[in-house]
C-alpha positions as CSV (number, residue, x, y, z in Angstrom):
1,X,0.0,0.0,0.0
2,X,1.5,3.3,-1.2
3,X,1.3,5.8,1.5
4,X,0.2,9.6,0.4
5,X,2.6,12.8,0.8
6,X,0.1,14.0,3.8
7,X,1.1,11.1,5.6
8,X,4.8,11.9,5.2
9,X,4.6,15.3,5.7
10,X,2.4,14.6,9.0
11,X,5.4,11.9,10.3
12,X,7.9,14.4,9.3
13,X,6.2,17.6,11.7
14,X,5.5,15.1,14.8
15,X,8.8,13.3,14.6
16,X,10.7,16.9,15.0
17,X,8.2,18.2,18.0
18,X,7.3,21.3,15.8
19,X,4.3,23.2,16.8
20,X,1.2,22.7,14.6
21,X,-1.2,25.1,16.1
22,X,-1.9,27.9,17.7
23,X,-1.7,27.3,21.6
24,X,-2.1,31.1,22.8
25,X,-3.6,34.5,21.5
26,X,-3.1,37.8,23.1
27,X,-5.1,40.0,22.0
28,X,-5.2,44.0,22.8
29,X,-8.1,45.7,24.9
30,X,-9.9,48.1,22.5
31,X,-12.9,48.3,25.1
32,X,-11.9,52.5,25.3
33,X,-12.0,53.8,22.1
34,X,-13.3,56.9,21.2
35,X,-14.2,58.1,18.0
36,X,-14.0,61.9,17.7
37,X,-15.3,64.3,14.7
38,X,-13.4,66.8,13.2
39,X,-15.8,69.0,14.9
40,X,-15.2,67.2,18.2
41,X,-17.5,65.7,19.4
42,X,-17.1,61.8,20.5
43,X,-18.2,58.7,20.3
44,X,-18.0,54.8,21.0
45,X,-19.2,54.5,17.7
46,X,-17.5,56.0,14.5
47,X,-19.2,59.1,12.3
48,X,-19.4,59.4,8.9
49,X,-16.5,60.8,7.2
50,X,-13.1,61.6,8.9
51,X,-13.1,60.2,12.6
52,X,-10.0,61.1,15.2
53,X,-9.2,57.1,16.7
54,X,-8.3,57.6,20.6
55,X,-7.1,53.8,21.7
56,X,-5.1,54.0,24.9
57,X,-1.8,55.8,23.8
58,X,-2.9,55.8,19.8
59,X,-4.2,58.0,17.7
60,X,-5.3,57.8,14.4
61,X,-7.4,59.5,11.3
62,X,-9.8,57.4,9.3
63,X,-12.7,57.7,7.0
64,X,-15.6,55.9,7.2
């Protein structure tokens, strides 16, 4: 019985330890944005047009 490339491939990875998935993520808190118009007045929820991203110690322009 001829054995597929998978099942080399498969051998190959466990044989070595190598990881295979993803064990952890660490993801940022963006629970305290604020959206802010160039007009200035803010929101949890972006405007339409150019908003003013405050996240923590970042600040950013986008349009929406």
């Amino acid at each position: 019985m001829r054995k597929s490339a998978w099942h080399f491939l498969c051998t190959a990875i466990a044989s070595k330890n190598v990881a295979t998935a993803i064990s952890d993520i660490n993801a940022d808190n963006h629970e305290n944005i604020r959206y802010v118009s160039p007009s200035g007045r803010v929101s949890n929820r972006p405007f339409e047009g150019v908003n003013i991203v405050i996240d923590g110690n970042n600040t950013y322009k986008i349009i929406k």
